[in-house]
N, C-alpha and C positions, 0 to 999 in steps of 0.2 A: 504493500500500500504506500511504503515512504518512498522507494522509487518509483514509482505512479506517478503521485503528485511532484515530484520534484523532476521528474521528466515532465510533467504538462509546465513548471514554472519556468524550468528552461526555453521550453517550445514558447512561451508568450513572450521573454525577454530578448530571444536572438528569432523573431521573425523575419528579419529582413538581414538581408547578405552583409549590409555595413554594420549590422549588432556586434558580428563578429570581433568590430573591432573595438567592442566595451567591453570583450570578458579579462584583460589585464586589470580595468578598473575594481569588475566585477570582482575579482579574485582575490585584490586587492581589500574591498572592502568585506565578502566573505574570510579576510583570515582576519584581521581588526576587529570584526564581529565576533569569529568563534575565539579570539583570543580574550576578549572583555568577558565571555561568556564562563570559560577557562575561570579566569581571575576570579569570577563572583563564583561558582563553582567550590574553587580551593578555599574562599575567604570563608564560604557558609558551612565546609567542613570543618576548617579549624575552630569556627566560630562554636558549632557543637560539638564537637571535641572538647575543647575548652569548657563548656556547660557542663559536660555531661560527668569529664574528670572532676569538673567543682564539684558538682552534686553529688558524685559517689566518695570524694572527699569528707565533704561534708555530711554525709550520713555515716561515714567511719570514725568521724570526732563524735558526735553525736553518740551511737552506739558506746563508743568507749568512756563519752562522760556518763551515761543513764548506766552504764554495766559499774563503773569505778563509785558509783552513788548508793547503786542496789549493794556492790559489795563493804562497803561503810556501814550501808544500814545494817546488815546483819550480821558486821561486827559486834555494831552498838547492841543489838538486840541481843546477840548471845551474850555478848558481857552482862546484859543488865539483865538476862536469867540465872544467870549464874551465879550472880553477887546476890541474887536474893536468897539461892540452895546456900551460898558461905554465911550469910549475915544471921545471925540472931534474930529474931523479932525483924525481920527485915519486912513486912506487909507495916508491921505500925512506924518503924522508922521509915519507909517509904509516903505513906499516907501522911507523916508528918511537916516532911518535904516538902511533899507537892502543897500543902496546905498553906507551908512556908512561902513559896514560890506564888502560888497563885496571889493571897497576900500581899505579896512585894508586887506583884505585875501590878493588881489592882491598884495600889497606894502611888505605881508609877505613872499608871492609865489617870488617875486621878489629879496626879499630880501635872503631869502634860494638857491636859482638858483644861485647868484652872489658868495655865499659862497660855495658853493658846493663843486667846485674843489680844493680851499682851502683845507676845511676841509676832502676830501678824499685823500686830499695829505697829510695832516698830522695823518689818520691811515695807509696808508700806511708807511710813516716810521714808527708808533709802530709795524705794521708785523714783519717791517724787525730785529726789536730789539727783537720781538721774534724768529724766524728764527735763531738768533744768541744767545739765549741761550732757547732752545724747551725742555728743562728738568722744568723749572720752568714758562716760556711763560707769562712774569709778565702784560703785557697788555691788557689780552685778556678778561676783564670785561671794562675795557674804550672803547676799539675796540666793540664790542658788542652794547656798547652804542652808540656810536657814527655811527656806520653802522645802525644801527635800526632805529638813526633820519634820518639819509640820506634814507633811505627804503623808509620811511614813505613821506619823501617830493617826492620821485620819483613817490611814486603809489598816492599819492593825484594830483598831476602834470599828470599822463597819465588819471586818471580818469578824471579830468577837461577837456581834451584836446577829449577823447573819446567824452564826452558830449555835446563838441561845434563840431564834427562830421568836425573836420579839420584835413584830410591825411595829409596833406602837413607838417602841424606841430605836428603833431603824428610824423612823420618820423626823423622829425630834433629832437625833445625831446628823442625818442630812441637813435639817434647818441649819443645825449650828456651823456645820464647817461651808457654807455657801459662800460666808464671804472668802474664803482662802481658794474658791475657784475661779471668782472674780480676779483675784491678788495673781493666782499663777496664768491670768487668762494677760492681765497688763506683763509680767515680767516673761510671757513668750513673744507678746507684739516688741518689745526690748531686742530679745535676741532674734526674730524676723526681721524687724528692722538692720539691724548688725547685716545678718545674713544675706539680705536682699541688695546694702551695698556694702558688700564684705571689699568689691574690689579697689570703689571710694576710700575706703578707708584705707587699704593697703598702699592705695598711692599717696593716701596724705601724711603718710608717716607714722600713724598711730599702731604700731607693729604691739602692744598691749593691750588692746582693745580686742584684737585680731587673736593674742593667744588665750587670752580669759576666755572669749568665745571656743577656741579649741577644745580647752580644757572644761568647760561643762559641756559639750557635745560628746567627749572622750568618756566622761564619767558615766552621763547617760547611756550610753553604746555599750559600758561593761556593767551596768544595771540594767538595761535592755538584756543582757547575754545571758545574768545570773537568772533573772525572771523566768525568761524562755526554756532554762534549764532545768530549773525546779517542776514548770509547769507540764515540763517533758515527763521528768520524774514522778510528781502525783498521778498523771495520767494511768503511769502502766504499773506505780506502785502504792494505790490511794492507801491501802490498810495498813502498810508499815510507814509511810509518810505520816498521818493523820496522828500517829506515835509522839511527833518530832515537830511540832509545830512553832515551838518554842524558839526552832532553828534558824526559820524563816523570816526572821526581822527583817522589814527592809520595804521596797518597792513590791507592790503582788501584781502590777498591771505592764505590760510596755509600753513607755511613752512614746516612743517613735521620734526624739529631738535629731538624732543622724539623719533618718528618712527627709524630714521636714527641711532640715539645712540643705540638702542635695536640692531638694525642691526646691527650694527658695533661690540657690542657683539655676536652677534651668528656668524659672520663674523673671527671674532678674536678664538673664538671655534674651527669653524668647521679648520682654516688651524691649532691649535693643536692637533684634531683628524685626519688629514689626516696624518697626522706627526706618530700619536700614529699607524696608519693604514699600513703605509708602515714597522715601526719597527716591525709590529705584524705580519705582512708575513714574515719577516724574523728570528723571532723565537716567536712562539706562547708561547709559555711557561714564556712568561717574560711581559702578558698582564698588571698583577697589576701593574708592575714596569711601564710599557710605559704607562697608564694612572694615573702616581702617580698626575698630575698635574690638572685633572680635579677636584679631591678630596682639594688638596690646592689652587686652583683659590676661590671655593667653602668658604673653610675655614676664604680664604682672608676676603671674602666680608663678610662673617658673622662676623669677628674679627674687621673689620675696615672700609670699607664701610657702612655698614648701618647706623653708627650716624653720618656720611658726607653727608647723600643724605635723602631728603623729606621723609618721613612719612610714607603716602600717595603712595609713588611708591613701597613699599613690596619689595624693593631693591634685598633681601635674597630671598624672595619667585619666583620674577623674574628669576632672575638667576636658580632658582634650575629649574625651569619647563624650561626655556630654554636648559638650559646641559641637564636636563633629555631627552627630546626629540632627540637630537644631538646623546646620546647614545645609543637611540634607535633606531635609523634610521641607525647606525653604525651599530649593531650587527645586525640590518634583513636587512643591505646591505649583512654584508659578509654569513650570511646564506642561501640569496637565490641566491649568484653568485654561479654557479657549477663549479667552479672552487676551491672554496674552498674544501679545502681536510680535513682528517679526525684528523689530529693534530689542528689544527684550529679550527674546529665543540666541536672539546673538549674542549679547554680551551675555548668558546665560550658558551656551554653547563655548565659549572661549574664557571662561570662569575657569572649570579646575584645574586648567593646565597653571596657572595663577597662584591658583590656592593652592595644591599639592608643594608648590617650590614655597609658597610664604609656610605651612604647616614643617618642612621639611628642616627650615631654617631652628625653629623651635623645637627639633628632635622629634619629630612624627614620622615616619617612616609610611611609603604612601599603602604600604600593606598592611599596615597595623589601623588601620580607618578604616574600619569596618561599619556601615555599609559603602559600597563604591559610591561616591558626592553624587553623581548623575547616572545611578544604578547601571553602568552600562551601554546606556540609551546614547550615547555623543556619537556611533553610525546613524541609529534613527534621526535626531537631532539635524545631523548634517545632511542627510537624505531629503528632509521633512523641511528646513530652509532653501537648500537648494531647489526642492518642488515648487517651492513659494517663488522662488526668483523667476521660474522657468514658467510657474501660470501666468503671472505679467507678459512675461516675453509672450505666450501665446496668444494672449489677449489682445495685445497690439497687432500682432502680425496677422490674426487673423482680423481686425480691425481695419489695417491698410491694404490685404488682400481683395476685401469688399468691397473698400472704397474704389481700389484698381481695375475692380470689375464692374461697378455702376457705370465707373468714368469710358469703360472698355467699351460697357454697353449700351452707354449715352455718347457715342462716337458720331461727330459729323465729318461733312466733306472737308468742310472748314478749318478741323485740326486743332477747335475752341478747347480742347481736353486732353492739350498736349502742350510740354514746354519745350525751351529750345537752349540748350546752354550758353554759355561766352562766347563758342566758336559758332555759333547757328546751327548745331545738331539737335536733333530731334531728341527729345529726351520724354520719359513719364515723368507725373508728377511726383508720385510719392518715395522716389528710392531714396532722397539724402534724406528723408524723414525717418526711412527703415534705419537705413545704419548711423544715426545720428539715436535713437532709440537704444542700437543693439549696444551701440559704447556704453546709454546707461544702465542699463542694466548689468553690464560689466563695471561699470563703478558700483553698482548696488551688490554686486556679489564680491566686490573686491572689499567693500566695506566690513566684509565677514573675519576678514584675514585669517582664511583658512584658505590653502590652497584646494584641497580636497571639494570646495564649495562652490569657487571660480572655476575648476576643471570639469566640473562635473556641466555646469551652465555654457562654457565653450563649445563641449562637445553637444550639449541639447541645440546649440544657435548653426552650428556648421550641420549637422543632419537637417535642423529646420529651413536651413540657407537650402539643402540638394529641395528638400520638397518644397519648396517655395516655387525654385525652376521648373519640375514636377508638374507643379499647377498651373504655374504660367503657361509652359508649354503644350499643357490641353485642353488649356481654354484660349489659345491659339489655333491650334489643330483643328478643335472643333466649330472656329467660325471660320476656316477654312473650309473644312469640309463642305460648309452648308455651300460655297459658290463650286464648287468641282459638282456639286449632286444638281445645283442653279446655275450656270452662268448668267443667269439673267437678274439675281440681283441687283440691288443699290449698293450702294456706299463700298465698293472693290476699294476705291482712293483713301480712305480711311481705315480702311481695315489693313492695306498695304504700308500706309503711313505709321499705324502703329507694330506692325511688324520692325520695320524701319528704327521706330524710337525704343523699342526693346531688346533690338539688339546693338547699339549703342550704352544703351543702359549696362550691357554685359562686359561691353569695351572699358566701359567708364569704371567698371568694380576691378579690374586689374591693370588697368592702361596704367604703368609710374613713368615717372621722370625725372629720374632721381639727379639727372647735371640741373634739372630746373627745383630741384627740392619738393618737388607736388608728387605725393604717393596717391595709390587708387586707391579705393573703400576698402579691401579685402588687407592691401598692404598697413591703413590705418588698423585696423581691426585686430591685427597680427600685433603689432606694437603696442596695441592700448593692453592687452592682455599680458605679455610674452613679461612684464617685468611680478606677475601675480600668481605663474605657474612654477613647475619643477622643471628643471633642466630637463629631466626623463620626459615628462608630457610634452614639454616643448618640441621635443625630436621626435615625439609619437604625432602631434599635433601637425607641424609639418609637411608627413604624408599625407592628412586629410585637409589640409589649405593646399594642396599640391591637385589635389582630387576636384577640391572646389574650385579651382583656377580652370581647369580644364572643363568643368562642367560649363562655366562662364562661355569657354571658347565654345562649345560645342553647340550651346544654345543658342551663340549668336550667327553661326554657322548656320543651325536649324532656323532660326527668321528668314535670312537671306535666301536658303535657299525654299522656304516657303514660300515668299514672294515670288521667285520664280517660276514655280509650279503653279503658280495663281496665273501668272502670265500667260502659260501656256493653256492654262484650262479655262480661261475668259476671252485674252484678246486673239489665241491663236484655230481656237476651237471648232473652225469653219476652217481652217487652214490645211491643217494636219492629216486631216483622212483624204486627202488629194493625192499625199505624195504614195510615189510607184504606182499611182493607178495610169490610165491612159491621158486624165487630166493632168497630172504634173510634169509632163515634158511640154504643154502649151503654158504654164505657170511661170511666174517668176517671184514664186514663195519665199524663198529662203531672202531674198533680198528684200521682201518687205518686213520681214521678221525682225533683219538685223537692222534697220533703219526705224522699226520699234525699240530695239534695244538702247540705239541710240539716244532717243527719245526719254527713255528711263533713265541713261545713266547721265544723260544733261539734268534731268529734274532732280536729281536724287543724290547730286553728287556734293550740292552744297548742303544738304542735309543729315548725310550720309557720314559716319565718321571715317576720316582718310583711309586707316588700317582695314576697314572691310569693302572699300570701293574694288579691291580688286577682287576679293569674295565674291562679290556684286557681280562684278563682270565673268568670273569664272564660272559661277554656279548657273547662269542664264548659259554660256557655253555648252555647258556641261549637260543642261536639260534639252538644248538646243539638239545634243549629239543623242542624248536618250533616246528622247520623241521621235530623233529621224530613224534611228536603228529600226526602235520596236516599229515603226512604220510600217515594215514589211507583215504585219499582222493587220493592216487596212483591208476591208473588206474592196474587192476587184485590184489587188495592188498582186502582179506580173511582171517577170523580166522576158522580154520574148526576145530570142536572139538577132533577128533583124531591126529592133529596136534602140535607137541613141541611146541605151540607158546610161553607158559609160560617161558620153558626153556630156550625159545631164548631170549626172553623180558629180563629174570632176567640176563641174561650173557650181555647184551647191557647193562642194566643200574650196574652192576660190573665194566664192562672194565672204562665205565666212570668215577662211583667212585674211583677207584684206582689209575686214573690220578687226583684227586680232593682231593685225600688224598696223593700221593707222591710229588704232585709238589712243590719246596721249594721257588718259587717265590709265592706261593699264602701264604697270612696269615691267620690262624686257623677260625676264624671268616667269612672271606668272605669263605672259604672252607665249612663250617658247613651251612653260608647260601645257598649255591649253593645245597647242596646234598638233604636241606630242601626245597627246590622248586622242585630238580630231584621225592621225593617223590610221587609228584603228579599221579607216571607213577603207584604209586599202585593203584589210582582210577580208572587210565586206561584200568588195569587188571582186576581190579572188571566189569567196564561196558563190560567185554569182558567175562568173564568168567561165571558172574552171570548165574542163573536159571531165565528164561525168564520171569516167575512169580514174582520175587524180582528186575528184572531192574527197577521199578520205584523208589522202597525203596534207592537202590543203586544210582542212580542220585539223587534223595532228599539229601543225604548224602554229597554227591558230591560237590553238590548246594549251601548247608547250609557253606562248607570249603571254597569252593571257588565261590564266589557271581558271580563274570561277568564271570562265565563258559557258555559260548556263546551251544543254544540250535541246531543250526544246525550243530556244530559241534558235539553234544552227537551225532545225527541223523546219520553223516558219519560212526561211531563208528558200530552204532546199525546195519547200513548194511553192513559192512565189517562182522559182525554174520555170519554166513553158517546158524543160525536158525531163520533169520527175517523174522518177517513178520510186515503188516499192525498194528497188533493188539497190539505189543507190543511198536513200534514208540506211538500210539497213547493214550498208558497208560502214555507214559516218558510226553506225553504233556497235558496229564489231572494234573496227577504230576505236573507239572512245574507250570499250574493255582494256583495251592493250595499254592506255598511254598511262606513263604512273608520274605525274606532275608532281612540283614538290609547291606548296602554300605558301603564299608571299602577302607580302600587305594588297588589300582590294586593288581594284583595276575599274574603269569604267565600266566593263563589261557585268559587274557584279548587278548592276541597276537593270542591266537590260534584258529584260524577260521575255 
């Protein structure tokens, strides 16, 4: 099933042949992924690991204080059976004892009750003397003490009273000690307060304040331990405990003053992260700064708290795993509210790298921060910004594409929905709009300063760059089509003109000139980028600006020679089915053709940019030589041997040449390749003229010049003969078995079917 699916996910990410060239990224960001995956993996074992050794620890202490307790008690027990078998009259010297005992508790019980209000009225005036100066709170190790006896006579005093199962005076002894709940209710907001700015104080110098708080947190944590212990102990040995109660002086409940300090720090935390949180909506960009304080609370306590406070509490180590938590509960709040936006996700995304070196500096080690600051998630993150950059980019482009097409489709004679550049070429409206766009959006991903984020948006804008031409060029094609299927349409001149100014558009995105300093779109585009990726993409990227350059040429190639084909399917379309019938040796076609051509290349030539003028002229050549070839599939088109055909043939390919050699817009080279393609037409003559015996030799010939010389076209040839028969077709294709050509770059002959 898991290679199922992960075969269908492959199949939707490499659909198309240029995917191919994202699975480096791909692979790239699959091992970044399974490594982060790895990391939280190994941290969430250790992590129970760690737990799991505490707590089998911790129930091995345990066991061995509840076993070292049982085995006490039943020392005590057997001594004190024993001593009663040695002792004399040991039941009445026993009874006398306890009589003694109870006695003295009573007269002590009695005695504490009568003091009580006393002495809780004189800590309450040390509150108040603290209260009046709360920066140093000089009482509050007397206070402590003195609350802790009065504690102590209160909960011995209710457990007595519990014991003898009298309401009546349960009720009266709760009246009386109400106000010492009050009293311990003001001397915990004392130590809250301490606690909540334990780091205030630390900075203001007051390192006394900071260890008296120590030291009753310390004492309550080993009156918390004893409590817990005992209460272990009753549990599993009420009958021999209940013996021994006499033993248990002290604290009977846990106050929890450890638990409460720790809280009072994450307490005191979390309202400077909310602080840090509202500043951080209000400009993301300044996150270092609005948490400079977690990093110096930090500091504090490694500088100066830890040789004021136990040992034993990892004081430094505390705190770190506390902030560290805080910070992370911070950053995957504000990453999975959707409300956060894309400023935000960023400076949020380019945070740990940050944090990890400031916590590092302070001896944190980035494995020992358990949980990972941004769980992980920094591929998703980078993925999930980068989409954000790349919906924009679609947004627009399919915004200007629309527009290219209204304006395509609101096209007059007139040319009202076309521009013209500096030099008077014909240009569309909205291309310096497109790549004036694409730069920003390449400042918007560069604003990320992740390269992984800029790379990933290069490669979304040059795949969207190929299907852009894609589109162009089929909604090109297809208002083409519509005059090849009409020649009787309107607006040819308009439709020709915008052929015209898009593929100039194509010249303009790579034409540089670099002695004049003016680069093209494609070369701007290269440079705005190229200082915001890797060396390595840059040399991947390359190949695919190498790719898009040439798409450029080929599209402008493909206008050009669309127009042509228009030429011949509109203004020549009466013309063409003439030639090799018995009408074309009284014609003088081809000369009016090329005095059309003329015509074109005077109107077109100041519009036209210089570098595809001879395109222009070639590609009209070029179609020129197609249409006459395939000619010989005209319906009544015959070579009959007593026929001028040769005459006529060599007077059509003349007129040609002599526009191929006068015309002063073509340059000497592309003239001489043209006239070396027109050549072909002496093959032509041959398969026409030959002795019916040597037409195989004569296609062999043929064959060997021109390799993709398509065989049902010889076929057309062979029956436009006046002398075909069977026998001769079937020599040309014994021939064609035999000859083993070897493949070269195309040839004219490739078009002519």
């Amino acid at each position: 099933m898991t290679m199922d699916s992960s075969t269908v996910k492959l199949a939707e990410l490499l659909r198309h042949p240029d995917d191919l060239d994202k699975i480096p990224a791909m692979k790239l960001e699959y091992v970044r992924k399974k490594a982060a995956v790895d990391s939280q993996l190994r941290s969430g074992l250790k992590e129970q690991l760690e737990i799991t050794q505490s707590g089998m620890n911790g129930i091995t202490d345990g066991q061995r204080t509840v076993q070292l307790i049982k085995e006490e008690m039943m020392k005590i027990d057997k001594l004190c059976a024993e001593a009663q078998n040695m002792i004399r009259d040991f039941p009445n010297i026993n009874l006398v004892s306890q009589t003694h005992r109870n006695f003295s508790a009573v007269e002590t019980m009695r005695t504490n009750l009568d003091s009580f209000n006393d002495r809780l009225t004189r800590i309450e005036a040390l509150l108040r003397e603290d209260d009046a100066d709360p920066e140093n709170m000089p009482n509050l190790l007397a206070v402590h003490y003195e609350l802790t006896q009065l504690r102590n006579i209160r909960d011995d005093a209710m457990e007595q009273i519990e014991r003898a199962d009298d309401p009546s005076a349960q009720n009266t002894l709760e009246e009386y000690f109400a106000r010492l709940e009050e009293t311990v209710e003001w001397f915990d907001e004392h130590v809250g307060t301490i606690a909540l700015n334990l780091i205030n104080v630390l900075i203001n110098g007051n390192n006394g304040l900071v260890v008296r708080l120590a030291v009753i947190i310390e004492a309550e944590e080993r009156s918390d331990k004893r409590v817990k212990a005992l209460q272990e102990a009753l549990k599993d040995h009420k009958e021999m405990a209940a013996r021994f109660q006499s033993i248990t002086d002290g604290a009977k409940q846990v106050r929890g003053y450890k638990e409460k300090f720790l809280q009072a720090i994450q307490i005191h935390a979390e309202e400077q992260i909310n602080e840090s949180k509202q500043a951080f909506l209000e400009d993301p960009s300044r996150i270092d700064k609005n948490l400079k304080w977690f990093f110096n609370d930090l500091n504090a306590v490694k500088q100066g708290m830890v040789p004021l406070m136990p040992k034993k509490w990892k004081i430094f180590q505390t705190y770190g795993k506390l902030y560290h938590q805080l910070m992370h509960d911070f950053l995957i709040g504000m990453v999975d509210d959707p409300e956060t936006d894309s400023a935000h996700m960023l400076s949020i995304l380019n945070w740990p790298e940050k944090y990890y070196q400031k916590m590092a500096k302070l001896g944190f080690k980035q494995d020992e921060l358990e949980p990972l600051v941004l769980d992980g998630r920094e591929p998703e993150l980078v993925r999930d910004f980068r989409q954000l950059v790349i919906k924009y980019l679609d947004e627009w482009l399919d915004r200007i594409f629309k527009t290219e097409q209204n304006d395509f489709m609101e096209r007059s004679v007139e040319g009202g929905n076309l521009d013209a550049d500096e030099y008077g070429y014909f240009r569309t409206k909205n291309l310096v709009d497109m790549w004036r766009m694409l730069r920003e959006q390449i400042d918007s991903a560069g604003t990320s300063q992740r390269m992984d984020v800029v790379e990933g948006v290069i490669d979304a804008m040059i795949l969207r760059l190929k299907t852009r031409q894609a589109n162009w060029q089929k909604m090109l094609d297809d208002e083409a089509a519509k005059y090849h299927a009409n020649p009787e349409l309107d607006l040819l001149p308009a439709l020709q003109d915008w052929l015209v100014a898009t593929a100039n558009d194509q010249i303009a995105c790579i034409d540089d000139n670099e002695e004049a300093g003016r680069f093209a779109y494609l070369t701007s585009f290269r440079q705005k980028f190229e200082p915001l990726v890797s060396p390595q993409y840059l040399e991947r990227v390359d190949g695919d600006i190498a790719d898009l350059r040439n798409v450029y040429v080929d599209f402008s190639t493909h206008c050009i020679a669309k127009f042509a084909q228009l030429v011949f399917a509109v203004d020549f379309r009466t013309v063409m089915p003439d030639f090799f019938t018995p009408r074309w040796y009284s014609t003088t076609a081809i000369k009016q053709m090329i005095v059309t051509f003329d015509e074109y290349v005077s109107d077109y030539k100041v519009v036209l940019h210089h570098s595809l003028l001879d395109i222009f002229i070639e590609e009209l050549a070029d179609e020129l030589l197609v249409r006459y070839l395939t000619s010989v599939r005209n319906k009544g088109a015959k070579f009959k041997r007593q026929d001028p055909y040769k005459d006529k043939l060599f007077n059509d390919v003349s007129t040609a040449f002599e526009f191929f050699n006068e015309n002063s817009h073509l340059s000497p080279d592309v003239g001489e390749a043209i006239k070396q393609k027109w050549r072909v037409t002496e093959r032509f003559l041959e398969l026409i003229e030959a002795d019916k015996a040597v037409v195989p030799e004569v296609f062999a010939a043929f064959k060997m010049d021109y390799w993709d010389l398509q065989l049902s076209w010889v076929e057309a040839v062979l029956r436009a003969r006046d002398d075909f028969d069977r026998g001769m077709l079937n020599a040309v294709k014994a021939r064609a078995a035999q000859i083993d050509v070897v493949r070269g770059m195309e040839t004219i002959m490739m078009k002519v079917k």
